[in-house]
C-alpha positions in Angstrom: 166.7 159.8 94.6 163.7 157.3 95.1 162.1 157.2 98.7 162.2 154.0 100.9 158.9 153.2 101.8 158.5 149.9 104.1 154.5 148.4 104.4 154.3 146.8 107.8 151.3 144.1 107.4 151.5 144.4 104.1 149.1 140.9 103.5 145.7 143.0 104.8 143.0 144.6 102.9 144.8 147.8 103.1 148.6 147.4 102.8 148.1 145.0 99.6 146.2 148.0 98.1 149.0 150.6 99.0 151.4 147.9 97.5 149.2 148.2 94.4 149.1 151.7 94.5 153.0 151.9 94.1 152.7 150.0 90.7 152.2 153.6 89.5 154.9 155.4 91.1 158.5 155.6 89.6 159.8 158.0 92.6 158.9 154.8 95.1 161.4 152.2 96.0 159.9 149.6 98.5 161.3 147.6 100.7 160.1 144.2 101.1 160.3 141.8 103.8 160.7 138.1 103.3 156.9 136.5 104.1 157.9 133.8 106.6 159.8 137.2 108.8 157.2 139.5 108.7 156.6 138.7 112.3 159.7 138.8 113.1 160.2 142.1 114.9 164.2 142.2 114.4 163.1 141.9 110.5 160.7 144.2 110.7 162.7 146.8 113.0 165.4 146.8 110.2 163.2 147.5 107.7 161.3 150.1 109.3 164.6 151.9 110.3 165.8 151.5 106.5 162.7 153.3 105.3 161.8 157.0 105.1 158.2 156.2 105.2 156.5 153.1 106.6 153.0 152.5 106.6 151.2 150.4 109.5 148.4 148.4 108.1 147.9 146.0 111.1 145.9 145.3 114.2 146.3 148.0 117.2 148.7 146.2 119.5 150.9 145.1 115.9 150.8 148.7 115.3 151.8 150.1 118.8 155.1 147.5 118.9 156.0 148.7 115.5 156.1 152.8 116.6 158.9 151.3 119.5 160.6 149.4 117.1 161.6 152.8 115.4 165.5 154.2 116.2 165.6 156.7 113.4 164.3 159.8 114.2 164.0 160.9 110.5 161.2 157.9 109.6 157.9 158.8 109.2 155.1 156.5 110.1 151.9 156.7 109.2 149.8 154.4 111.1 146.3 153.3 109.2 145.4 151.2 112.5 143.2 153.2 115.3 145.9 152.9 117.7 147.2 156.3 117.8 144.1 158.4 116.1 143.7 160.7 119.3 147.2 160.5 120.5 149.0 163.4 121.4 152.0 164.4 118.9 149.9 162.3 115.9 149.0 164.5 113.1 145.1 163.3 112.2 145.9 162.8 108.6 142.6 164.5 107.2 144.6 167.6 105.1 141.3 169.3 104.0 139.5 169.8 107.8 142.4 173.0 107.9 145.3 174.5 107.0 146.7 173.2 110.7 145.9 169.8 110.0 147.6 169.7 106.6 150.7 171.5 108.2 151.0 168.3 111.1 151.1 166.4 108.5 153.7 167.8 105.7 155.8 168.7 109.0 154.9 165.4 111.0 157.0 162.2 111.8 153.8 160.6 113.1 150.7 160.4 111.6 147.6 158.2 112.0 145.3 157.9 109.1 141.6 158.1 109.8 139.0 155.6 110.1 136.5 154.8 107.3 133.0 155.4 108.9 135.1 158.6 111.0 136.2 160.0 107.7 132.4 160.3 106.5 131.3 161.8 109.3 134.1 164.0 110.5 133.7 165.3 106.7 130.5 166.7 107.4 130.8 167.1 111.8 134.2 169.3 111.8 133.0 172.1 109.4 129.8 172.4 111.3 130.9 172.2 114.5 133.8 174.7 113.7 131.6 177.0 111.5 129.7 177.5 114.7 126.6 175.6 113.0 126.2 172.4 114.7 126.1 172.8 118.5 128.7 170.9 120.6 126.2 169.1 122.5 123.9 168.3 119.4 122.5 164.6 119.8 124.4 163.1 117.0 122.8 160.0 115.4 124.8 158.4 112.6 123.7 156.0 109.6 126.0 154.6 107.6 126.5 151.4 104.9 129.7 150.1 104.0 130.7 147.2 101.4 131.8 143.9 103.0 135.5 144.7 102.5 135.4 147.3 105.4 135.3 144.1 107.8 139.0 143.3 106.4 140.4 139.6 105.2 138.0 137.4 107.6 134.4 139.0 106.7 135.7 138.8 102.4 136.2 135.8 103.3 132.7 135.1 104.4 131.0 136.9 102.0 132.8 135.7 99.0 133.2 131.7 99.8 130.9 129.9 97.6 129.2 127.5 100.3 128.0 131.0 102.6 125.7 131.3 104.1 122.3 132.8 102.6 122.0 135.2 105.8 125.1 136.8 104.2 122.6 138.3 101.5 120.6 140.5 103.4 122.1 143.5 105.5 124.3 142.9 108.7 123.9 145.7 111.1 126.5 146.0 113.7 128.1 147.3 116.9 125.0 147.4 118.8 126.7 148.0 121.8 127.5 151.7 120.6 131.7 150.9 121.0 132.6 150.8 117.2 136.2 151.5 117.4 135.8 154.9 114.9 133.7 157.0 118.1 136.8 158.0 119.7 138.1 160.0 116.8 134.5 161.2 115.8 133.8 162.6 118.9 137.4 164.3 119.4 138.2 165.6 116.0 135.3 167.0 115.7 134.9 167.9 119.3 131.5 167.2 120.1 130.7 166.8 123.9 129.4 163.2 123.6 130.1 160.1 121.3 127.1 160.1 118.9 125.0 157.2 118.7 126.2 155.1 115.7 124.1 152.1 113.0 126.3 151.0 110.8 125.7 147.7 108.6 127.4 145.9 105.9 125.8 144.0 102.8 126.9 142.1 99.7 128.6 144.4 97.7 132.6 145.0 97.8 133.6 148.3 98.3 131.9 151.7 98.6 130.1 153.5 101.7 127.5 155.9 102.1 127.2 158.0 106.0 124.3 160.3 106.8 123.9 163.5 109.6 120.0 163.6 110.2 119.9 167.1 111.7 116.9 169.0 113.0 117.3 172.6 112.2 116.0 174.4 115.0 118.4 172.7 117.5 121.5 174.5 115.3 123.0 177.1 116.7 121.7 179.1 114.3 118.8 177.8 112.0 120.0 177.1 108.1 118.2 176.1 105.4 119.4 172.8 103.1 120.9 175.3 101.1 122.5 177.4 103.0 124.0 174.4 104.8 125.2 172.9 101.5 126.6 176.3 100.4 128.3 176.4 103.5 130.2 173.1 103.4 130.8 174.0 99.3 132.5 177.3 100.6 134.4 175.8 103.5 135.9 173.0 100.7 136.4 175.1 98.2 139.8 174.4 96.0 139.8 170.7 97.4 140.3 168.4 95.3 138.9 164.9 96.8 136.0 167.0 98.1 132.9 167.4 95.8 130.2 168.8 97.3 127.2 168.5 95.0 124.1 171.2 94.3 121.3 170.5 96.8 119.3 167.8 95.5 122.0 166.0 93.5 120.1 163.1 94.5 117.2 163.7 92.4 119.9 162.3 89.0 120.0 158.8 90.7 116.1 158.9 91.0 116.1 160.0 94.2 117.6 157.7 95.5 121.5 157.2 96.5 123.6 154.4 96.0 126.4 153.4 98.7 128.8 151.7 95.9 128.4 154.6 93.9 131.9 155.8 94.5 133.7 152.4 94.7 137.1 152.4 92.8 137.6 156.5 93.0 139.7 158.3 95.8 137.7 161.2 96.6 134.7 161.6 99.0 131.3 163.5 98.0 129.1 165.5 100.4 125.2 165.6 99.6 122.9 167.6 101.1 118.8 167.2 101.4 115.9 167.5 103.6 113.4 170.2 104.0 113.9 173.5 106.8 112.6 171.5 109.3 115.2 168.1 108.9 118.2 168.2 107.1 120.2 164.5 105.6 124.1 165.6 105.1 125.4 162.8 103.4 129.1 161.4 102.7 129.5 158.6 99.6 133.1 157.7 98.9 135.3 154.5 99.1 136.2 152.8 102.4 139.5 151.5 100.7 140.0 154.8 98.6 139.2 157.8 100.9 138.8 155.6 103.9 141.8 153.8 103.7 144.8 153.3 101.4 143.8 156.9 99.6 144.0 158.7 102.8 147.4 157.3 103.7 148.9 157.6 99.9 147.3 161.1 99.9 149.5 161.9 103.1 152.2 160.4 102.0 152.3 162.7 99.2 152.1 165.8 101.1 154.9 164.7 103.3 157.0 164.5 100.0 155.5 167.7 99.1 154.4 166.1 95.4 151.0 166.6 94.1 148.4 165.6 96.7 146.7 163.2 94.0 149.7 161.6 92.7 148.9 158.0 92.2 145.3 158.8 93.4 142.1 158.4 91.4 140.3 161.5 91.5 
């Protein structure tokens, strides 16, 4: 028996790539809603109550009046909005932080599927923190690049019309007022004592994103080398299969130098890890709409159903 699957806001950036996603799946059926209803909350409350599985890919409030539309207990949603990220009774749907996380999620009716720049951070900030590495209180500082289609249908839109602007060339660094919606989850996943400080810019490329973790060594709880840091994170990932964690200096291939759209079409995330035993650069490369976005939530979807994890996935 094929499982209903319903895509609430299924015209974004990452519902149409779900919907593309199910062009390889014969155990799918998916319900569609008629494109002048899919405001319609009656229309949509049907449909969502029809489904075993509907996905959210809308706007926070959109996302918050679809979970009380549901009536049937046995629908799972998962949510790829950050409305319900750091609720209570939301599995965080980021399987390979532990076995407790990928357990909320096979056993879950609710889960929220985590944020782009959050997943590339959280990749490298949950291990350490929990591995007793990275101190609680550490001053965080995070880097990261993203392609343009991380800013969803509006920013494409800039980038890609033909009259643009020339500004739209260069880099476009962000969220200067440190409130990027993705520093709630970073800080509580992870659970750090502060937010960390956070630079993130787009520029003119499509899809891919790179995060870095400066760290200074002797303010660890206890002082690791590169090495022994990037062993660390290899050991803790170990058997996962979206996680590659290269040998130290992996960078030196690309001549030296790493490329944010490196990753762009593939469904896994690399870690990278540099620096000298003074300063440390953990890196994260992977897609914003694979690993960031509609890979996550297919990836969860798949342990729900208790298939293969990378069923449908590029990895």
């Amino acid at each position: 028996m094929k499982t209903k699957v319903f895509i609430d806001g299924s015209e974004g950036t990452t519902g149409l790539r779900i919907h593309e996603r199910f062009s390889m799946r014969d155990d799918i059926e998916l319900l569609t809603i008629d494109p002048e209803l899919r405001k319609d909350p009656n229309e949509r409350k049907k449909l969502i109550n029809s489904s075993d599985i509907t996905f959210l890919c809308l706007p926070d409030a959109a996302a918050v009046e679809s979970v009380s539309l549901v009536e049937n207990d046995n629908v799972v949603i998962i949510d790829t909005s950050t409305a319900h990220r750091t609720n209570e009774g939301w599995a965080y749907g980021f399987p390979e932080l532990s076995k407790n996380h990928r357990d909320a999620i096979k056993n879950g009716k609710r889960i929220a599927v985590p944020g782009c720049y959050a997943t590339g951070f959280i990749t490298m900030g949950y291990p350490l923190v929990a591995g007793g590495i990275l101190p609680e209180d550490y001053p965080v500082s995070i880097f990261a690049v993203s392609g343009y289609s991380g800013g969803g249908k509006k920013l494409i839109g800039q980038y890609e019309d033909p009259q643009r602007e020339a500004k739209f060339g260069s880099a476009r660094m962000y969220a200067w007022g440190q409130t990027h919606k993705h520093l709630k989850e970073m800080k509580a996943i992870t659970g750090l004592n502060k937010e960390p400080l956070f630079s993130p810019l787009t520029t003119d490329y499509y899809s891919g994103m790179l995060v870095q973790l400066p760290i200074y060594t002797d303010l660890l709880k206890v002082k690791k080398t590169p090495m022994e840091i990037r062993d660390f994170l290899a050991d803790y990932y170990k058997g996962e299969k979206f996680i590659k964690v290269n040998p130290f200096g992996a960078e030196a291939e690309e001549g030296g130098v790493l490329f944010s759209d490196g990753c762009s079409g593939w469904d896994g995330i690399e870690i990278f890890v540099t620096g000298n035993e003074d300063r440390v650069i953990v890196a994260t490369r992977f897609d914003n709409l694979g690993k960031g976005a509609s890979g996550a939530a297919m990836q969860c979807m798949n342990i729900v159903l208790g298939c293969d994890e990378t069923k449908g996935l590029n990895v």
